[in-house]
C-alpha positions, 0 to 999 in steps of 0.5 A: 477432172481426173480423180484417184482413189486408192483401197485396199489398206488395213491390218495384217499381221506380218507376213500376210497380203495386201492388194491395193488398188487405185482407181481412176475413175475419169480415165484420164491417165490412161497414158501417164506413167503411175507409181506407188510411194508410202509414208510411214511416221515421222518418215519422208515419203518413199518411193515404191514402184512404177509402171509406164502407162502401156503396162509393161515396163515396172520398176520396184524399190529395192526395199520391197523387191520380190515382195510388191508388185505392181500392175495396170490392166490395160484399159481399165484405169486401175492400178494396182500394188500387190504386196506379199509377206508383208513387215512391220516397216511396211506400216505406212500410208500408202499413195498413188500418183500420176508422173509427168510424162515428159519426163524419162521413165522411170521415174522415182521422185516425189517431185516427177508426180504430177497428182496424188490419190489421198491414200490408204493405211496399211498396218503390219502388226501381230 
């Protein structure tokens, strides 16, 4: 059974960094296309990014384009979310989850992911 787990949240102050990472630890998803969504507070949750699962193909939301970026190692079942000079409105709950692969990439609703991690806190507050 395939596991996800996300780290890397916490507090920065604005325009600081963060590098999330979501781990899964089975190496089940190798082949599945990933992303990252967020939900801040009292919010829906939005998407951010995605990555096709050979890496090389990504699309980032245009609320945090040029400023987040997303990556997977080959090989290495991690995904990652870099994000640099961070907002307040980046203030969230951060996710990782696993999309269908049968569905045309790229792939940015919630509904198109099949498994979620449980999330990481990011805090962008001076």
């Amino acid at each position: 059974q395939g596991q996800l787990v996300e780290s890397g949240g916490g507090l920065v102050h604005p325009g600081g960094s963060l590098n999330l990472s979501c781990v899964d630890s089975g190496r089940t998803f190798d082949y599945y296309p990933m992303g990252w969504f967020r939900q801040a507070p009292g919010k829906a949750r939005e998407f951010i990014a995605t990555i096709q699962w050979n890496g090389v193909e990504t699309l980032v939301a245009a609320s945090v384009k040029g400023r987040f970026t997303i990556s997977r190692p080959g090989s290495k079942g991690i995904l990652y979310l870099q994000m640099t000079s961070l907002k307040p409105e980046d203030r969230a709950v951060y996710y990782c989850a696993v999309g269908n692969q049968f569905l045309q990439w790229p792939i940015e609703t919630e509904s198109s992911y099949r498994f979620w991690g449980q999330g990481t806190e990011v805090t962008v507050s001076s």
